[in-house]
N, C-alpha and C positions, 0 to 999 in steps of 0.2 A: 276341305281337309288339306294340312300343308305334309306333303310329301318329304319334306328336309330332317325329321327330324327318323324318317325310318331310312332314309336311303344313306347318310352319314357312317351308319354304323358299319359298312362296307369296307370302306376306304380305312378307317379305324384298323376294323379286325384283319386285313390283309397287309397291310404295311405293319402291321406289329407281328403278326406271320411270318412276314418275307425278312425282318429283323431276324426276329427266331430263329427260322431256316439259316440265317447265315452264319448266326453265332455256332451254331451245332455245324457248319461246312466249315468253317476255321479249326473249330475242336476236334471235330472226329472227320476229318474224310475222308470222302468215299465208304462211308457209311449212309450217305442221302443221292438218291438223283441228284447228278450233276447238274441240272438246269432248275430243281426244285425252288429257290428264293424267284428266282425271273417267274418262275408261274403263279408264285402268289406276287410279285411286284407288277405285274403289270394289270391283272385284275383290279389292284388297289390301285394304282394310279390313276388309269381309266376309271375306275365308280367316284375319282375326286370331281370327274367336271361335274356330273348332274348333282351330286352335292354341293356345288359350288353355285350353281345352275340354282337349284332349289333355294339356295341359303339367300342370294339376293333378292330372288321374289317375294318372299319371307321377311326380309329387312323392309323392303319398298311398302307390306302392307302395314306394317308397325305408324301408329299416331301418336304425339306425345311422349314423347320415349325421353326419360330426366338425362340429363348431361353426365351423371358419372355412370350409369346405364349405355347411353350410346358410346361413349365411350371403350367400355370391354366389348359391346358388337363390331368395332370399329378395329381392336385387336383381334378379335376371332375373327374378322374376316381378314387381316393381314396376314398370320398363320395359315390361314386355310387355303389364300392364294400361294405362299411359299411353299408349303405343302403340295398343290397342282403344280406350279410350274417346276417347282424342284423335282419333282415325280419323274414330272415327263422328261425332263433333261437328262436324268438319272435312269433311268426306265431306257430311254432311246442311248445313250452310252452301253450301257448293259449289252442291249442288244447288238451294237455296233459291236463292241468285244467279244461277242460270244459268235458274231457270224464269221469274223476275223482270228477265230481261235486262237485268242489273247487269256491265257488262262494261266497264272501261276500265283503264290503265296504273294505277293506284294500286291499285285491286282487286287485280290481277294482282300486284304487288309483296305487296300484306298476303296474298293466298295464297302466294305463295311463301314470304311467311315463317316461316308455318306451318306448310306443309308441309314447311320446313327443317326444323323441330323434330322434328315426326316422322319427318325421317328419319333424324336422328339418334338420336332413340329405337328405332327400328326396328334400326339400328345396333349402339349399347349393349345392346340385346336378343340380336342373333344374337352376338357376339363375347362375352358372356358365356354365353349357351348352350354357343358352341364349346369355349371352356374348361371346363365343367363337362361335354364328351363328352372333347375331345379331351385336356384336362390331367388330367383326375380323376377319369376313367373312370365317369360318373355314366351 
């Protein structure tokens, strides 16, 4: 049984979480624990390697796979590396900032803006996934 297709879903719902939390700590603050997006960000970043871990076992047991098929596996798996490495680059700045208490309205914006990115990589990640379970029987 392939483990990638339950463990994905982690990384997914926590970096669209850790979005979340930040959009609502720009809006309203100090209305959320001040550490809240780092706590869902780094559970998501960390659950990307073993999905990441899973997804290539998963490609390696694939045979005959048509060309425009390998293909979009071939973009889900670019996403999903930009997504882990973005993470942790992103995830370990975070951390860097917050043990240096580096903390004001511009900060908060340039995180945010970055963790837009990812979350739209995180995005472009699962919704090309889903097409290659749910359109293409992969």
């Amino acid at each position: 049984m392939d483990p990638h297709p339950y463990i994905v879903h982690f990384p997914i719902a926590f970096i669209i979480l850790a979005f979340f939390y930040q959009c609502l700590t720009l809006f309203i603050p100090h209305r959320l624990p001040s550490r809240l997006t780092l706590w869902a960000l780094i559970p998501g970043v960390l659950s990307t390697i073993p999905a990441v871990l899973t997804g290539e076992k998963a490609e390696e047991s694939l045979t005959e796979v048509p060309a425009n098929i390998h293909e979009i596996i071939e973009t889900h798996e670019l996403f999903a590396n930009i997504t882990t490495w973005g993470g942790l680059v992103l995830a370990c700045a975070w951390l860097y900032l917050t043990i240096k208490k580096v903390d004001n309205k511009q900060v908060q914006l340039l995180l945010f803006a970055f963790l837009g990115l990812l979350f739209a990589s995180v995005c472009a990640t699962g919704y090309l996934g889903g097409q290659l379970v749910h359109v293409h029987d992969i």
